[in-house]
C-alpha positions in Angstrom: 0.0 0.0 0.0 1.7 3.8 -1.0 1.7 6.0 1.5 -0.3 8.9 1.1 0.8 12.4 2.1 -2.1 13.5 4.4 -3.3 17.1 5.5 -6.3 15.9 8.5 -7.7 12.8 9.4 -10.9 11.4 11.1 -10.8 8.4 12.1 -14.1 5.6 13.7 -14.2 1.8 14.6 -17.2 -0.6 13.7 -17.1 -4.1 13.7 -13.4 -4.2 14.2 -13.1 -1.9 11.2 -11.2 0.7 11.7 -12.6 3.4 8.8 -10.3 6.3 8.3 -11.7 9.9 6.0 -8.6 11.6 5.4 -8.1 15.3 3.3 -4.6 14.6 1.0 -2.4 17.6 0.7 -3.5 17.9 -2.6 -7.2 18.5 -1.8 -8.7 15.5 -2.6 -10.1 13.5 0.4 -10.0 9.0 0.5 -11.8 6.6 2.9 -10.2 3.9 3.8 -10.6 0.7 5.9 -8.4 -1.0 8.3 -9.3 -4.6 9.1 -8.0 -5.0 13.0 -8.2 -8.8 12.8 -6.6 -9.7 9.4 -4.3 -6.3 9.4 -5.3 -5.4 6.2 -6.3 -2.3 4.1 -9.0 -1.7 1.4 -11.0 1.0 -0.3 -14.1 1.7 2.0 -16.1 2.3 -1.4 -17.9 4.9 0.1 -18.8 7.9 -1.5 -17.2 11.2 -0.2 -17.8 14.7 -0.8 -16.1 16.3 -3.5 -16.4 20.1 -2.1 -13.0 21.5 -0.9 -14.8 23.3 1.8 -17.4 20.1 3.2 -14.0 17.7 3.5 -12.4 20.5 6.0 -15.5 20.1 7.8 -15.7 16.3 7.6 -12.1 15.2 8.7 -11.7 17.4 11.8 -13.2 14.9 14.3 -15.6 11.7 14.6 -17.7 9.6 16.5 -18.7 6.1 16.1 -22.6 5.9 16.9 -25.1 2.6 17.0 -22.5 1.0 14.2 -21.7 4.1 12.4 -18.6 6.7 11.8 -20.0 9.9 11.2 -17.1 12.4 10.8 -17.7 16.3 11.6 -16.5 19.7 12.9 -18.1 21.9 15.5 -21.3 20.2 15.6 -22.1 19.8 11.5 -22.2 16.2 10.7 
């Protein structure tokens, strides 16, 4: 797996999945998702805003919820 040159990072565990919404220096933003069990990475295949200005918001913080990662800043999920 290349390493990725990452700006800000949110990061929430479900199911022994860690999922991780990081913002790349180059303004793009990639979710990924760590399996804790077989120590693996994949694509999380979710889809992710493509607004410069909703990722800032997204990758400041998280919380994982009833089985979901909802990632946020000051409040706005």
């Amino acid at each position: 797996r290349k390493p990725r040159s990452v700006a800000r990072s949110a990061v929430g565990v479900v199911d022994g999945k860690m999922y991780v919404t990081q913002e790349l220096k180059n303004g793009s933003i990639h979710e990924d998702v760590f399996d804790i069990q077989s120590q693996t990475w994949k694509d999380a295949g979710v889809p992710v805003p493509d607004e410069k200005e909703c990722t800032r918001r997204m990758v400041r913080s998280s919380v994982t919820l009833e089985g979901k990662v909802y990632a946020m800043n000051t409040g706005s999920i």
